[in-house]
TIKERO-903689 format. One record per atom (N, C-alpha, C, CB): x, y, z; residue in three letters. Coordinates in steps of 0.05 Angstrom, whole numbers, padded with zeros to 5 digits, always signed. Glycine has a CB too. Example, Ala and Ser with C-alpha at 12.3 -4.5 7.8 and 13.67 -1.06 7.14 Angstrom:
+00264-00114+00156ALA/+00246-00090+00156ALA/+00264-00066+00156ALA/+00226-00089+00181ALA/+00257-00045+00142SER/+00273-00021+00143SER/+00258+00001+00157SER/+00282-00012+00114SER/
This chain:
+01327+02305+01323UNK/+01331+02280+01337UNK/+01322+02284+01366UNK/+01361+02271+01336UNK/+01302+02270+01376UNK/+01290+02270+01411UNK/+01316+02256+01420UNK/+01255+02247+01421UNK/+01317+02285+01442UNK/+01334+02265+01463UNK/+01333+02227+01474UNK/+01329+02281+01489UNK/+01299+02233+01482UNK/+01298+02207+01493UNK/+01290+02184+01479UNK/+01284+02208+01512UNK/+01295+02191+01459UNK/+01284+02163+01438UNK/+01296+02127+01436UNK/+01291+02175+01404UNK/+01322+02138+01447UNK/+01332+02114+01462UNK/+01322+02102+01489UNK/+01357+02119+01468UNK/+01318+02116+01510UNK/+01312+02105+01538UNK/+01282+02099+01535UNK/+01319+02128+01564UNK/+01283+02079+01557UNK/+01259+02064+01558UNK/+01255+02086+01582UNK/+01258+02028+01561UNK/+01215+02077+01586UNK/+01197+02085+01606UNK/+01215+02066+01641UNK/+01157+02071+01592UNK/+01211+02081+01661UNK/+01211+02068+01685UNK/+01185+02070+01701UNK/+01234+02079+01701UNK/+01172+02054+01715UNK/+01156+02056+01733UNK/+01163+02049+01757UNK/+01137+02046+01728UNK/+01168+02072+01776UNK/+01177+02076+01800UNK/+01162+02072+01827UNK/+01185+02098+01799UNK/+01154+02047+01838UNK/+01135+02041+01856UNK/+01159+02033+01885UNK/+01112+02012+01842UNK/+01188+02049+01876UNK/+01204+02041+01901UNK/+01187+02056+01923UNK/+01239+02051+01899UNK/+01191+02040+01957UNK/+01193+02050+01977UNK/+01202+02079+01977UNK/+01206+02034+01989UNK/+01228+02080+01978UNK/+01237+02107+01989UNK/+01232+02130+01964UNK/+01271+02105+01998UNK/+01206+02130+01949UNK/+01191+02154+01934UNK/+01170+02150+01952UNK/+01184+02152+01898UNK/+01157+02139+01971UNK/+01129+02135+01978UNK/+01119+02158+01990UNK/+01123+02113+01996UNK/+01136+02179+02002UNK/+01126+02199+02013UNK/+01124+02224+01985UNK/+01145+02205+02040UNK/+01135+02217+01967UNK/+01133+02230+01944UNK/+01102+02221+01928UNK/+01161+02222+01929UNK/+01095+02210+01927UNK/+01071+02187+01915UNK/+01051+02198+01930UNK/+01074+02149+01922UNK/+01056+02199+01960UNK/+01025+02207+01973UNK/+01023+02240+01963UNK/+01025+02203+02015UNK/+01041+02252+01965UNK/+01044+02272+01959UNK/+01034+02281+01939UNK/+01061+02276+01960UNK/+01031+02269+01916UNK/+01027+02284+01882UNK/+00995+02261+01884UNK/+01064+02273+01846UNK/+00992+02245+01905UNK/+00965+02230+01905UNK/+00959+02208+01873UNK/+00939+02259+01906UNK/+00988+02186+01876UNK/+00996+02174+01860UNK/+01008+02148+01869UNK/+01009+02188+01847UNK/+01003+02129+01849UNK/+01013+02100+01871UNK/+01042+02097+01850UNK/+00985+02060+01871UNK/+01044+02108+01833UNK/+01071+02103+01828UNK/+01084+02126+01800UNK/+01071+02068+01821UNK/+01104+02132+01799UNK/+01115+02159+01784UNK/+01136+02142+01760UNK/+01136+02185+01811UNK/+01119+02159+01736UNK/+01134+02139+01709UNK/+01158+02163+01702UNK/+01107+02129+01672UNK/+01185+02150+01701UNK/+01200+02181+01694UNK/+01216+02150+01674UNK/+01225+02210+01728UNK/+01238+02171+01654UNK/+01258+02157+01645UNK/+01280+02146+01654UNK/+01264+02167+01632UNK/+01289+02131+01648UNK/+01318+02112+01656UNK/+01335+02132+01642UNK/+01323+02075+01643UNK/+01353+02130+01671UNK/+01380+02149+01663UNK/+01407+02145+01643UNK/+01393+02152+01689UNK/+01396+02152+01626UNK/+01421+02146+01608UNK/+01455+02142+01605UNK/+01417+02161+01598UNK/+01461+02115+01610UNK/+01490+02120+01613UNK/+01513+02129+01592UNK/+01499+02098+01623UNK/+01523+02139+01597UNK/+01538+02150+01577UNK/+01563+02137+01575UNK/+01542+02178+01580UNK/+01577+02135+01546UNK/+01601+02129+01540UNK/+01619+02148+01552UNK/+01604+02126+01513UNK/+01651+02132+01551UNK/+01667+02155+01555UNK/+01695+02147+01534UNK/+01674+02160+01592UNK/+01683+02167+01511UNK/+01693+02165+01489UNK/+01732+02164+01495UNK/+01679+02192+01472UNK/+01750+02153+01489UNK/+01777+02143+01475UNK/+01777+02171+01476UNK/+01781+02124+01446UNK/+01819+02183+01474UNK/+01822+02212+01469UNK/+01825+02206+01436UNK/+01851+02229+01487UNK/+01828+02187+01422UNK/+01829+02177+01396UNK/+01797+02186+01385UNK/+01838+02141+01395UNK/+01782+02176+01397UNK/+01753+02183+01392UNK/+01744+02215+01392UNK/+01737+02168+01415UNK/+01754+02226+01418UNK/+01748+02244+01424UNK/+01764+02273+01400UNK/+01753+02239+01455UNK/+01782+02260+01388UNK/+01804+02272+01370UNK/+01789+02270+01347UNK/+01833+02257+01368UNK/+01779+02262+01339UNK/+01759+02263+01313UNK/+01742+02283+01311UNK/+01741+02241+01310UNK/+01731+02293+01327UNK/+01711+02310+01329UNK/+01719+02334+01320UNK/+01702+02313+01353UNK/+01701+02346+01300UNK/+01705+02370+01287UNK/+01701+02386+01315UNK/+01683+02377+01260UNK/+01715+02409+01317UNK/+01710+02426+01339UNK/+01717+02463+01326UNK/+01734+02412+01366UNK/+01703+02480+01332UNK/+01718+02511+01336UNK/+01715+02519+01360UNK/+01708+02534+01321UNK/+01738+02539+01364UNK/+01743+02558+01382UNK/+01725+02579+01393UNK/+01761+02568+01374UNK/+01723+02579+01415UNK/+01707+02601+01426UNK/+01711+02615+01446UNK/+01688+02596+01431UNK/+01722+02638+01450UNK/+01728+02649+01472UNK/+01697+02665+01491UNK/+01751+02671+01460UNK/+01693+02652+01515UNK/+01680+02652+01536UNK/+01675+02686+01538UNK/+01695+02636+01559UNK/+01651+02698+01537UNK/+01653+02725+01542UNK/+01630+02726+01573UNK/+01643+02745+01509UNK/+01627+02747+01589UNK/+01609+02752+01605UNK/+01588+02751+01590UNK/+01611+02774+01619UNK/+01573+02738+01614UNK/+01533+02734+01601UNK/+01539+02715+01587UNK/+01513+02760+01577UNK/+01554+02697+01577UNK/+01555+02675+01557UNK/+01537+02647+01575UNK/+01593+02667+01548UNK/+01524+02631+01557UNK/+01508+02611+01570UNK/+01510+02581+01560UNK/+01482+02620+01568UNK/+01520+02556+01565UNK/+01524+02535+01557UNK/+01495+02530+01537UNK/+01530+02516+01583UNK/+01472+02538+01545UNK/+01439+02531+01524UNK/+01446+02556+01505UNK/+01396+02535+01544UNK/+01452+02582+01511UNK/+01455+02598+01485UNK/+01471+02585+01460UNK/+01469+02625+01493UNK/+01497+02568+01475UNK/+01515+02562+01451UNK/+01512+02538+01436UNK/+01539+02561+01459UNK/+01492+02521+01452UNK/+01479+02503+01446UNK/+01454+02511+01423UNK/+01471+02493+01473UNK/+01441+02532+01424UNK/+01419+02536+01405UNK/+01434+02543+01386UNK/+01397+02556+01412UNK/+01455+02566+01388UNK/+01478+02577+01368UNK/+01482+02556+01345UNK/+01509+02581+01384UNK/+01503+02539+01362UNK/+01519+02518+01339UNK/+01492+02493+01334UNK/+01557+02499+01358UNK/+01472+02485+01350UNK/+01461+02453+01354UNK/+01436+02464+01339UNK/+01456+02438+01391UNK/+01431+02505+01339UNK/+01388+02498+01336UNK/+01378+02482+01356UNK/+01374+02477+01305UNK/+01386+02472+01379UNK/+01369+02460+01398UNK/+01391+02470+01425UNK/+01363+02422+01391UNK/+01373+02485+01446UNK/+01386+02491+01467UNK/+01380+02468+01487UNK/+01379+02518+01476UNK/+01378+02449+01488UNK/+01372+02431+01496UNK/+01398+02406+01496UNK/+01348+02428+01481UNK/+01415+02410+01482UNK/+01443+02395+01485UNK/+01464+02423+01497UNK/+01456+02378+01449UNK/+01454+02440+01515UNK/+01476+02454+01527UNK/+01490+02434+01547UNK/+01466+02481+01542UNK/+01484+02409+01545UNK/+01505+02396+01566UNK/+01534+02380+01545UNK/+01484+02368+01587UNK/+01524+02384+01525UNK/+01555+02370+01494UNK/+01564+02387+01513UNK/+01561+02379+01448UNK/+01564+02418+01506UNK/+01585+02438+01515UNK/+01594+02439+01533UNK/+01582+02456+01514UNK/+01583+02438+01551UNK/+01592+02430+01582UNK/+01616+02414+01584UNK/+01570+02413+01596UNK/+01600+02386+01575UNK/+01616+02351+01586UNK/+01646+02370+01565UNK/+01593+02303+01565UNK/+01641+02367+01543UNK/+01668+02362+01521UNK/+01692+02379+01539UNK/+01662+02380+01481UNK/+01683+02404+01553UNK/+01703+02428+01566UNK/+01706+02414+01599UNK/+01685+02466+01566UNK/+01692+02402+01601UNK/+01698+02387+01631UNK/+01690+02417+01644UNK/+01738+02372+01639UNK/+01665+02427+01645UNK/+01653+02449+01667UNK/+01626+02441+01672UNK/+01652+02483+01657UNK/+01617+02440+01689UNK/+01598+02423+01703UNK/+01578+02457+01705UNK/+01613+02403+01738UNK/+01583+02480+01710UNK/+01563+02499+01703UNK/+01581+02522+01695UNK/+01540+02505+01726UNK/+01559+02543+01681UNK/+01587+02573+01678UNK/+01601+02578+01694UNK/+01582+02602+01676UNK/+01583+02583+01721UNK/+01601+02605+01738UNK/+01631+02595+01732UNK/+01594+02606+01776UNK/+01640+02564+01735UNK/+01672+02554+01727UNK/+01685+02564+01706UNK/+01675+02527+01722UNK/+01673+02586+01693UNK/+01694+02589+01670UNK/+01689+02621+01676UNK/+01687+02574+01634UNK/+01716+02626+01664UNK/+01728+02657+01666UNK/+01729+02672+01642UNK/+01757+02658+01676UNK/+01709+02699+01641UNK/+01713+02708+01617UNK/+01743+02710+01611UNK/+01699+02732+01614UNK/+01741+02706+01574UNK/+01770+02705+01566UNK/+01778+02677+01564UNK/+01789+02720+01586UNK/+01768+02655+01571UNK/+01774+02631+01573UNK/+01761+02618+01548UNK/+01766+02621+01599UNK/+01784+02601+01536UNK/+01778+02582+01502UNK/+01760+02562+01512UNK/+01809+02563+01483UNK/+01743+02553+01504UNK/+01738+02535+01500UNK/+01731+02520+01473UNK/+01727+02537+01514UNK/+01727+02493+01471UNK/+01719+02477+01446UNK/+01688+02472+01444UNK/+01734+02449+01447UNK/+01685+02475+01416UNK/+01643+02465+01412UNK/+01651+02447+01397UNK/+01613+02489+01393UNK/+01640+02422+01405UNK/+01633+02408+01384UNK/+01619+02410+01358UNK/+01625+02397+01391UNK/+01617+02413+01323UNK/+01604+02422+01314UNK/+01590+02404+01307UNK/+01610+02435+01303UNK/+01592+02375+01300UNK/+01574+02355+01288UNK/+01557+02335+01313UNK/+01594+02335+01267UNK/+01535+02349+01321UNK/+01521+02340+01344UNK/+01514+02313+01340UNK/+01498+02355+01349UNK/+01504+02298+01317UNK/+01504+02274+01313UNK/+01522+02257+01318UNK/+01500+02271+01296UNK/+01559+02260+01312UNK/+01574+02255+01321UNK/+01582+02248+01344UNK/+01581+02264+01315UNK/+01573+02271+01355UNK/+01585+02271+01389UNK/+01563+02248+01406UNK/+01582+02313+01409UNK/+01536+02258+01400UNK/+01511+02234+01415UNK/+01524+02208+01402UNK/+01470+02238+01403UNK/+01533+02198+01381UNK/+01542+02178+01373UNK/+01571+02164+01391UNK/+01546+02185+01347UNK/+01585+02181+01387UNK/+01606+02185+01416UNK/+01605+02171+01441UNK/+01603+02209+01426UNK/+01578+02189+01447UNK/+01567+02186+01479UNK/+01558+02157+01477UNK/+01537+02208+01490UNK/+01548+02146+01453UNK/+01532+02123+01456UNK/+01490+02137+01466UNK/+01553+02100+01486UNK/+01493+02163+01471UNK/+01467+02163+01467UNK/+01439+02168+01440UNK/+01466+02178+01483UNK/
């Protein structure tokens, strides 16, 4: 499943990129629209198949992401679901939850 297969194209001809534009020698920069995300019910969020994982040193939100997903590319499920915004916040020895049904959870998100 492509991440971006939902979001549309943006074409960015705002002012305050213009010094960005002269720069790359471009009149205007096409990137994607930022995806908003749901914020799933704890009812919602309670559905979710999940296992246990205790946090070891060297551990990496994209390693556990390729682990459980085959795509290191949703190391942010793992992230958002534990509420840690990057590793260094977590302490070896520390549980956290994986989501296991990735379809589920993007369904969730609404992305």
């Amino acid at each position: 499943m492509a991440r971006y297969n939902k979001d549309r194209l943006i074409v960015n001809a705002s002012e305050y990129y213009s010094f960005l534009r002269r720069e790359r020698g471009v009149k205007s920069i096409t990137h994607y629209e930022t995806p908003m995300l749901a914020h799933p019910s704890t009812l919602l969020r309670a559905k979710l198949t999940t296992t246990n994982y205790i946090w070891k040193y060297g551990d990496r939100f994209y390693k556990l992401a390729d682990q459980y997903y085959n795509d290191s590319r949703y190391w942010w499920v793992v992230a958002w679901y534990n509420g840690y915004p990057t590793e260094a916040d977590i302490k070896p020895g520390a549980l956290i939850a994986i989501p296991i049904n990735i379809e589920d959870v993007l369904n969730a998100l609404g992305v």
